[in-house]
C-alpha positions as a Markdown table, in Angstrom:
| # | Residue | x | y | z |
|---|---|---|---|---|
| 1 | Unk | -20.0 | 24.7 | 7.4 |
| 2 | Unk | -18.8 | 21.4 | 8.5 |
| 3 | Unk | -15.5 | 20.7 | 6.2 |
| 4 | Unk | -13.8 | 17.7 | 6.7 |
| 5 | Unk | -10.7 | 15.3 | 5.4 |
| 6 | Unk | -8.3 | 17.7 | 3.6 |
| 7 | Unk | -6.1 | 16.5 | 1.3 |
| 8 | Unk | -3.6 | 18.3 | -0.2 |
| 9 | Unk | -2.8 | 18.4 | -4.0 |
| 10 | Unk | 0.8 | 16.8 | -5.4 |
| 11 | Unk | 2.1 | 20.1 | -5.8 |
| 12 | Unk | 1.1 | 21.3 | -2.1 |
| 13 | Unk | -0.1 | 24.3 | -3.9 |
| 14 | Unk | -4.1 | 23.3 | -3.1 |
| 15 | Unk | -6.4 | 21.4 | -0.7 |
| 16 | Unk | -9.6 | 19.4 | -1.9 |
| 17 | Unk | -11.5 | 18.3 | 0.9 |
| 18 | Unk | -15.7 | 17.4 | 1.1 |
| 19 | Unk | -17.9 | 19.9 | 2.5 |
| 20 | Unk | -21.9 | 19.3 | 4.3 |
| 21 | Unk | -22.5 | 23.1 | 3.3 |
| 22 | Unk | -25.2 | 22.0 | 1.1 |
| 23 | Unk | -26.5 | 19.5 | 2.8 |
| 24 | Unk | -25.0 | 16.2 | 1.6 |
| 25 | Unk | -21.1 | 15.8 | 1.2 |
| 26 | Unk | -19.7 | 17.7 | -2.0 |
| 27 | Unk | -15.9 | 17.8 | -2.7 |
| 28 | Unk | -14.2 | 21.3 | -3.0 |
| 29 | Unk | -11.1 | 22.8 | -3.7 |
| 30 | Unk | -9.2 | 25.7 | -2.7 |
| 31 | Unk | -5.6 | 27.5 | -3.0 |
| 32 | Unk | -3.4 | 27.8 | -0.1 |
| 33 | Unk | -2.1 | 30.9 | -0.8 |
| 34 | Unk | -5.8 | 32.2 | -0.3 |
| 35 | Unk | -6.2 | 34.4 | -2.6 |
| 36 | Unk | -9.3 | 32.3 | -5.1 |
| 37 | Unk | -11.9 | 31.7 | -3.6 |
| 38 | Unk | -12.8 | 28.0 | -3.2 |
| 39 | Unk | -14.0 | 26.4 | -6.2 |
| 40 | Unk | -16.8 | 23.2 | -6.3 |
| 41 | Unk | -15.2 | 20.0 | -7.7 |
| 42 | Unk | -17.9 | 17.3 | -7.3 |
| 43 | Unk | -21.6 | 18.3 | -6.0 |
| 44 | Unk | -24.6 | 16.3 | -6.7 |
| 45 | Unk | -27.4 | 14.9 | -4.2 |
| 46 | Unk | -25.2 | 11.8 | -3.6 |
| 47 | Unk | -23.2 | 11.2 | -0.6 |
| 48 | Unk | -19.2 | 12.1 | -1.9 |
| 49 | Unk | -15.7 | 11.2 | 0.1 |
| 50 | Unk | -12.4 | 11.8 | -1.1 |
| 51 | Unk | -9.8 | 9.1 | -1.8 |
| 52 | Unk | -6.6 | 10.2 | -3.3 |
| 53 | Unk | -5.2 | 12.7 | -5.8 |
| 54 | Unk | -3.1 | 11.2 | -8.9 |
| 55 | Unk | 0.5 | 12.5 | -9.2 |
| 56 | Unk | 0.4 | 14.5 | -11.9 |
| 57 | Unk | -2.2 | 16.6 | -10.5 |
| 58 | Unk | -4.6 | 16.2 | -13.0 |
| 59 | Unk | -7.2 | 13.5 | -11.5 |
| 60 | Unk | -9.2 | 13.6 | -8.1 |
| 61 | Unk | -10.6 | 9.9 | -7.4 |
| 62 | Unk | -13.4 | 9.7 | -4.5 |
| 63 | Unk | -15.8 | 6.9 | -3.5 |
| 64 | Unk | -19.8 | 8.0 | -3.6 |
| 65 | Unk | -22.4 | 6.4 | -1.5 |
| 66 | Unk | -25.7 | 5.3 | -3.6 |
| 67 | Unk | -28.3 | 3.4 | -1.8 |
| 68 | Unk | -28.7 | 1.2 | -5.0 |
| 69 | Unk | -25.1 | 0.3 | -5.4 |
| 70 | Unk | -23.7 | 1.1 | -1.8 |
| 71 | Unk | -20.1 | 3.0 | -2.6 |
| 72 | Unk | -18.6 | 3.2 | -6.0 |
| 73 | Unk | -15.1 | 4.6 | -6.9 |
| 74 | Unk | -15.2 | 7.4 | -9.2 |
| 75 | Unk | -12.6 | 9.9 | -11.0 |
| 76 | Unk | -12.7 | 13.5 | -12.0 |
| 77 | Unk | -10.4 | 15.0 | -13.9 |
| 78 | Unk | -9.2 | 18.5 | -12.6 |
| 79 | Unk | -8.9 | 20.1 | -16.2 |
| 80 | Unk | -11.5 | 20.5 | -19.3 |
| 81 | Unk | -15.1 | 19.8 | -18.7 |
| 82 | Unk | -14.3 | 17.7 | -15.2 |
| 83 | Unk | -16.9 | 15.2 | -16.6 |
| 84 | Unk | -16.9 | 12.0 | -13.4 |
| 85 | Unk | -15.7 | 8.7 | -14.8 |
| 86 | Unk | -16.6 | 5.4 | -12.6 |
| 87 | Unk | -13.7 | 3.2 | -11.9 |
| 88 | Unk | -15.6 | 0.6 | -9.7 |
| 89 | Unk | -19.3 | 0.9 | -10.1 |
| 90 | Unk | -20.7 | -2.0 | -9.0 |
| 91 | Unk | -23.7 | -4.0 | -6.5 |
| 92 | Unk | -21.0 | -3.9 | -4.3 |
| 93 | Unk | -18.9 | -1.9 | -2.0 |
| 94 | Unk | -16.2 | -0.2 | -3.5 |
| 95 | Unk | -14.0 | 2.6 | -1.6 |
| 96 | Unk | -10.7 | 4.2 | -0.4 |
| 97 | Unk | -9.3 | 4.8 | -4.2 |
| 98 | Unk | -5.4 | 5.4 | -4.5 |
| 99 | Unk | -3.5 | 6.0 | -7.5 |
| 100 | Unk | -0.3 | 4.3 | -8.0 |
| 101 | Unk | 2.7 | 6.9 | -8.1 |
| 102 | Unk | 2.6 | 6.6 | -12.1 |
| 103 | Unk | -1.3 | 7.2 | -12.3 |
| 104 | Unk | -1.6 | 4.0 | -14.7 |
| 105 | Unk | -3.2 | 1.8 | -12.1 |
| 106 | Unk | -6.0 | 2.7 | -8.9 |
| 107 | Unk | -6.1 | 0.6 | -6.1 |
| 108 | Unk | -9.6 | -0.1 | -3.9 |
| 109 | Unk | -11.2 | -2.2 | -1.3 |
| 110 | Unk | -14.5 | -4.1 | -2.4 |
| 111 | Unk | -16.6 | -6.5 | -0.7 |
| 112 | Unk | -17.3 | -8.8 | -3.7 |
| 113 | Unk | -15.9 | -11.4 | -2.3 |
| 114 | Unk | -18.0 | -11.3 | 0.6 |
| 115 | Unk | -15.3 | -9.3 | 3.0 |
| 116 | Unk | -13.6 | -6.6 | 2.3 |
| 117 | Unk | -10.6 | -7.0 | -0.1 |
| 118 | Unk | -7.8 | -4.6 | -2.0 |
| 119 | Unk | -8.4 | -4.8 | -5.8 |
| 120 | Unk | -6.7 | -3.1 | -8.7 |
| 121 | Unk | -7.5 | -2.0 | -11.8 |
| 122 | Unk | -5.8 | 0.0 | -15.0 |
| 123 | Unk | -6.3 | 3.5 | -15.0 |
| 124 | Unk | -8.3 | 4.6 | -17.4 |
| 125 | Unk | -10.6 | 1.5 | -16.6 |
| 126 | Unk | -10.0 | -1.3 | -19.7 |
| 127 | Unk | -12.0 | -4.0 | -17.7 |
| 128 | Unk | -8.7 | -5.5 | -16.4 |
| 129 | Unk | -8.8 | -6.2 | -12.0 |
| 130 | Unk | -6.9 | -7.8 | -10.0 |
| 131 | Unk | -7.5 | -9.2 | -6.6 |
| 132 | Unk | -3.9 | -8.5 | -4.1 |
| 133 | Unk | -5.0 | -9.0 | -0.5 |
| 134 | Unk | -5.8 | -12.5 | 0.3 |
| 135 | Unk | -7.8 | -13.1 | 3.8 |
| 136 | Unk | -8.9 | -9.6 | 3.9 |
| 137 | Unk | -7.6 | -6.2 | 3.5 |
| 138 | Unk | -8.7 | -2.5 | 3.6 |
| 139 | Unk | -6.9 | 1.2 | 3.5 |
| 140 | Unk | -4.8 | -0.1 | 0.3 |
| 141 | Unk | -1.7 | 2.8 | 0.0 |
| 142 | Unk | 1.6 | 1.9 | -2.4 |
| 143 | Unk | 4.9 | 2.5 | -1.6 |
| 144 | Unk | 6.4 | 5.6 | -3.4 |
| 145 | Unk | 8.4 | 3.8 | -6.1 |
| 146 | Unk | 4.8 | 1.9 | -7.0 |
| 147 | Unk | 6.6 | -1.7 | -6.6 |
| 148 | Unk | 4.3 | -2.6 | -3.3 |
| 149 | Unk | 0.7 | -2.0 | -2.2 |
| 150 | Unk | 0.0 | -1.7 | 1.8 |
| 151 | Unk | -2.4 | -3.0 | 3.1 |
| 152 | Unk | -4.4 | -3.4 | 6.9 |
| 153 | Unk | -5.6 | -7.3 | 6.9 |
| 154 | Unk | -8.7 | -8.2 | 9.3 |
| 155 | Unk | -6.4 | -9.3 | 12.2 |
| 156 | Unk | -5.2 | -5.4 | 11.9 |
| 157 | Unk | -1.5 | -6.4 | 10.4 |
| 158 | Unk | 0.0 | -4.1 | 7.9 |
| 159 | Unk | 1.1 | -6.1 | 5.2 |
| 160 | Unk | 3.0 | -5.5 | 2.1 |
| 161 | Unk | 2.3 | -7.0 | -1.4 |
| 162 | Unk | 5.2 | -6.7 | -4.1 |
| 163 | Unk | 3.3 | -5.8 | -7.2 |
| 164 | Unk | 4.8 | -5.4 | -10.7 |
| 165 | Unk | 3.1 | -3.5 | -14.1 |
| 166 | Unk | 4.0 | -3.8 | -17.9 |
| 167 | Unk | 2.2 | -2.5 | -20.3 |
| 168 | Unk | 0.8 | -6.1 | -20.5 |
| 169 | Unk | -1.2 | -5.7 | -17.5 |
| 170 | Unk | -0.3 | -5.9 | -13.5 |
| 171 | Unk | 0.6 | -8.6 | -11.1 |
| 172 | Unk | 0.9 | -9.1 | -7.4 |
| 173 | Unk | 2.7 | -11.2 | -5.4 |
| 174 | Unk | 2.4 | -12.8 | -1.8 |
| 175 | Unk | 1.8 | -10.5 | 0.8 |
| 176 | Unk | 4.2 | -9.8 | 3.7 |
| 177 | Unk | 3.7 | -9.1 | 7.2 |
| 178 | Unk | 5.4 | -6.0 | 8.4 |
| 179 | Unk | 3.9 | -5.6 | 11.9 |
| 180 | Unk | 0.0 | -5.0 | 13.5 |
């Protein structure tokens, strides 16, 4: 089969990665230590790429391709009936999901602005977003204390946006550049 972009659980203990074994992209998961077999985590007939896996090990969050509604950001939670849950799901295109290191908040690029910009929203969605790149920005990742969000801006320079949370909601502040 043709496997492709592994990423490895918080715990190290597992590996999910997407799969073209049956024909489209599916995401799987497997144990390191080799001895279950490899388990299905997301199939369906759409096209599926993984994003990120939430800290606590309990959520896998993925972008899915849909001719209708070009990529959408979407979780699955790694315990009961694994039921998908869209976190961006819109005309536009949504993708690269990361969790902040608490799991309250997922960060994603969209182009709803016409380019491609980081966005985040709560986690689970409440209809709260907030735009933190300005000018551009793609391949969000936050720092591991969850008080900045990286991003790549179109001129290719890694920047770095000091964010803050409450249980009030989130904000972001201007973006620094760190180097291209």
């Amino acid at each position: 089969s043709d496997d492709w972009q592994p990423f490895w659980s918080p715990h190290g203990r597992k590996v999910a990665f997407m799969t073209y074994r049956n024909g489209v992209s599916d995401l799987f998961v497997k144990t390191v230590n080799g001895a279950a077999p490899e388990e299905p985590l997301v199939t369906s007939e759409e096209q599926k790429t993984p994003g990120d896996w939430s800290l606590d090990g309990r959520f896998v969050a993925y972008w899915v391709s849909r001719a209708e509604t070009l990529g959408d950001v979407w979780v699955t939670p790694l315990e009961g009936a694994r039921q998908p849950m869209p976190i961006a799901r819109t005309k536009f295109n949504e993708r690269r999901p990361r969790f902040s290191p608490d799991g309250r908040f997922i960060a994603y690029e969209s182009d709803e602005s016409g380019g491609s910009e980081v966005y985040v929203q709560p986690f689970p969605p409440t209809g709260g977003k907030w735009q933190v790149s300005v000018g551009g920005g793609n391949e969000a990742s936050w720092s591991g204390n969850g008080r900045e969000l990286y991003y790549v801006n179109t001129a290719g320079m890694l920047l770095a946006a000091p964010v803050t949370s409450s249980s009030n909601g989130f904000s972001a502040g201007a973006p620094v550049q760190l180097f291209d």
